[in-house]
C-alpha positions as CSV (number, residue, x, y, z in Angstrom):
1,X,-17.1,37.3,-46.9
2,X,-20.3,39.3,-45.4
3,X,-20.3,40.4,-42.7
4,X,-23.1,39.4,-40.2
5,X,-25.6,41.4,-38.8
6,X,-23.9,41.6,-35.6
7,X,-20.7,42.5,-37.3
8,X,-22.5,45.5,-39.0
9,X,-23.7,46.4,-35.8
10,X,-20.1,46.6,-33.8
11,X,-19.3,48.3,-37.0
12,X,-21.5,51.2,-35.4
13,X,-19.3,54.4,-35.1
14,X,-16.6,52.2,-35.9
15,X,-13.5,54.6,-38.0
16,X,-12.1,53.8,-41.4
17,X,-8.3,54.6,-41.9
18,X,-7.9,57.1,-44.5
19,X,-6.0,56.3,-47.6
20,X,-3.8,59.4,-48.0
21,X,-0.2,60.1,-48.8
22,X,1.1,63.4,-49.8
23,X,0.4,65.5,-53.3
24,X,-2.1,63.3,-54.5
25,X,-4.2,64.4,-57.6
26,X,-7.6,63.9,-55.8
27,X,-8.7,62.8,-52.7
28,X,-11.9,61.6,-53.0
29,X,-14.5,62.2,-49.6
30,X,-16.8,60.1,-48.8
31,X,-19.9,61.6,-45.6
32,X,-18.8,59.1,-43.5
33,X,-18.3,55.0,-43.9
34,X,-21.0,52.7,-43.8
35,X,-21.5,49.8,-41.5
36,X,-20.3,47.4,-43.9
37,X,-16.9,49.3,-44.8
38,X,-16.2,49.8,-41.4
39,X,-17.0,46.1,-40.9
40,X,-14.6,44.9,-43.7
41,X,-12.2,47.7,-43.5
42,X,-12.0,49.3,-46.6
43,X,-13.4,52.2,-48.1
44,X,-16.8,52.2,-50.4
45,X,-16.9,48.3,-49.5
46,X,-20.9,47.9,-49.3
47,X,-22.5,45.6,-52.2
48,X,-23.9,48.2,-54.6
49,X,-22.1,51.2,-54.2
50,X,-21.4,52.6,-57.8
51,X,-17.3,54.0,-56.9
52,X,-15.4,51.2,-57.7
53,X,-17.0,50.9,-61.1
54,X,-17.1,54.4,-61.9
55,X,-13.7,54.8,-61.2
56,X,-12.7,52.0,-63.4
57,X,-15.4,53.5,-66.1
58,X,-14.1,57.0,-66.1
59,X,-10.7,55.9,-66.7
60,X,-9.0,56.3,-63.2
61,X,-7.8,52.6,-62.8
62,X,-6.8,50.2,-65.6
63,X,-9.3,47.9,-64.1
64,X,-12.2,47.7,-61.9
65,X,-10.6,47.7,-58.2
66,X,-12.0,45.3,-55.7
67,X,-12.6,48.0,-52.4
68,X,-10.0,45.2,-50.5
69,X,-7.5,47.0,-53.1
70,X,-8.4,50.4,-51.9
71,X,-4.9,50.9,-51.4
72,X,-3.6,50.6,-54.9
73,X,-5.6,54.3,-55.6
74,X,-2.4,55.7,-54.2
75,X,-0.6,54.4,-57.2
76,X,-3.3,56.1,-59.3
77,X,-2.5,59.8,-57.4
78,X,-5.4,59.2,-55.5
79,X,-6.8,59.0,-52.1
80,X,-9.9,58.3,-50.0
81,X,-11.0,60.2,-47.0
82,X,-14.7,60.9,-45.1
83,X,-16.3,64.2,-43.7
84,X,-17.4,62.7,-40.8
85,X,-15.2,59.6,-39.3
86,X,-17.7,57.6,-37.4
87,X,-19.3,54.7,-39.2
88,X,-23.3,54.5,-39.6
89,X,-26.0,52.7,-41.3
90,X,-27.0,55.9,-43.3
91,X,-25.6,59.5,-43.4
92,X,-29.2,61.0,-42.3
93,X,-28.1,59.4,-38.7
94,X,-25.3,62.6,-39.0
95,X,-25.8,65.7,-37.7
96,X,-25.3,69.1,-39.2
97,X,-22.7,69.6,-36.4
98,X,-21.0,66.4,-37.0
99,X,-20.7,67.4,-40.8
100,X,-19.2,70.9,-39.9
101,X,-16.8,69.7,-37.7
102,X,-15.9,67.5,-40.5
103,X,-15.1,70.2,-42.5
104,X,-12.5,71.3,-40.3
105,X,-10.8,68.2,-40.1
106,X,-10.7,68.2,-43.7
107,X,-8.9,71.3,-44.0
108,X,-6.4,70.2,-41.4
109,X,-6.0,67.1,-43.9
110,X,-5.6,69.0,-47.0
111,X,-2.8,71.4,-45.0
112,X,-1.0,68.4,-44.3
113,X,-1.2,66.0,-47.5
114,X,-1.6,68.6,-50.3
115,X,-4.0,66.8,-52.6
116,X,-4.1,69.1,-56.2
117,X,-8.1,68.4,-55.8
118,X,-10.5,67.5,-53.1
119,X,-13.7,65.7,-54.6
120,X,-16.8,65.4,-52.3
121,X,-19.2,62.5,-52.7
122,X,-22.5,64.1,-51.8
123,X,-23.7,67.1,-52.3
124,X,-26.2,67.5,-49.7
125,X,-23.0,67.1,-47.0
126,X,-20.9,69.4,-49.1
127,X,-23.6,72.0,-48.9
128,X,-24.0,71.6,-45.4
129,X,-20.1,70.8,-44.6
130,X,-19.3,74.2,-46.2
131,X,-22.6,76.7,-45.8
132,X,-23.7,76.6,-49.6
133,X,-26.6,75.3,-50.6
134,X,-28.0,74.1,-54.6
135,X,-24.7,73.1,-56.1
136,X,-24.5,71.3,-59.2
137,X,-21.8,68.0,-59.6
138,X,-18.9,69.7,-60.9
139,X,-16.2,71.8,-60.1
140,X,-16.7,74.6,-57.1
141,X,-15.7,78.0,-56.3
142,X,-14.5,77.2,-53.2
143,X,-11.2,76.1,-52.7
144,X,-9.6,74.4,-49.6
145,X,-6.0,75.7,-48.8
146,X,-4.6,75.6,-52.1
147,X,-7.2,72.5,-53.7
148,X,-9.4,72.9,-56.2
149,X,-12.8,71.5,-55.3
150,X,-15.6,69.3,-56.9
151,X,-18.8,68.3,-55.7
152,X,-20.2,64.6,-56.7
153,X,-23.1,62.7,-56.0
154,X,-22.9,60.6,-53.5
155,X,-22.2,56.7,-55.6
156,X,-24.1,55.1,-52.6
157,X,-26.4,52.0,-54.2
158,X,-29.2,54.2,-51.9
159,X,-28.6,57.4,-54.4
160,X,-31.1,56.5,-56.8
161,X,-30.9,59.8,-59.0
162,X,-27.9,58.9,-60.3
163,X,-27.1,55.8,-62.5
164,X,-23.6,54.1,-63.5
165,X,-23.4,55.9,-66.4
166,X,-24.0,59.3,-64.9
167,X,-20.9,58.7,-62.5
168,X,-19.4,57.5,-65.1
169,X,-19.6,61.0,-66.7
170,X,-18.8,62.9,-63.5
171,X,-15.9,61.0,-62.5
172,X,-14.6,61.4,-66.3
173,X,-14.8,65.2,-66.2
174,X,-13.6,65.2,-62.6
175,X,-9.9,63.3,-64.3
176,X,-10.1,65.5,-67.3
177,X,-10.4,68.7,-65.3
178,X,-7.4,67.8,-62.7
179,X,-4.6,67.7,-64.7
C-alpha cells in the first residue's frame, strides 16, 4: 500500500529503527530515510530506489528482498543504518551540521555493534560526514573504530549518474572485498 500524501507528510522528521545486531559483515548507511520509508517503516522502501535490486544483483541475498523484509539482511551478516535519523523528502533539506553530528553517532554505533565494514550510500554525505572531499565509490582510507569503510552512490531513484548495473558492480566489489 502507498502511502498518502498526508502520510508522507507526518512522515516528516519521522525516525527509522535501525537494523543492527552485533559483528555484522557490513552495515550499509543510508543519509537519512525518506518520507516514504519512514511512512512504511522500513528501510530503502520508496518506489525506485535501486538497493533492493542491487543487493539481490551483486549476490548479497538469494533473492530480491521486498524492503518489508529488511529484516532478513541480518541473516545475510548485514545491517542498515542512516547518518542523519530524521526523515525528509530529499537529503539537500540536511544540513552540513546535521550530517556531522551524524557522524558521531555512527561511530558510537560502530563501538557498540562491531560491523567488519561500514558502507556509506552517498558520497556527497560521506565527504561532508567525515571532512573529505572527491572520493571515488570504493573502499576508503578511513576507518571507523576497527571497520573498514566504503563509499557508494547513493541507489536513490533521484541519483541519475548511476544506473542498476553500475550498483550492481559496486555492491559486487563491496561483497568480494569484505571477506
Amino acid at each position: 500500500m502507498r502511502p498518502s500524501r498526508a502520510q508522507l507528510e507526518a512522515a516528516r522528521d519521522r525516525l527509522l529503527p535501525d537494523v543492527i545486531a552485533p559483528d555484522l559483515r557490513v552495515v550499509f548507511c543510508g543519509i537519512n530515510p525518506s518520507l516514504y520509508s519512514a511512512a512504511v517503516g522500513h528501510h530503502f522502501a520508496r518506489p525506485g530506489n535501486r538497493f533492493w535490486p542491487a543487493l539481490h544483483g551483486a549476490g548479497w541475498t538469494d533473492r530480491r528482498l521486498d524492503p518489508t523484509e529488511d529484516r532478513e539482511l541480518l541473516r545475510c551478516g548485514c545491517g542498515l543504518t542512516n547518518t542523519v535519523t530524521r526523515s525528509t523528502a530529499r537529503a539537500d533539506e540536511l544540513t552540513a551540521e546535521e550530517i556531522m553530528a551524524g557522524a558521531d553517532r555512527l561511530r558510537r554505533t560502530v563501538a557498540r555493534y562491531r560491523p567488519r565494514c561500514i558502507a556509506f550510500l552517498g558520497l556527497g554525505a560521506f565527504g561532508i560526514a567525515f571532512g573529505v572531499k572527491g572520493r571515488r565509490p570504493g573502499p576508503q582510507p578511513e576507518r571507523i573504530g576497527k571497520a573498514s569503510v566504503w563509499a557508494l552512490p547513493n541507489p536513490s531513484g533521484l541519483n541519475a549518474h548511476y544506473q542498476l548495473p553500475d550498483f550492481v558492480a559496486l555492491f559486487r566489489a563491496l561483497r568480494i572485498g569484505v571477506r
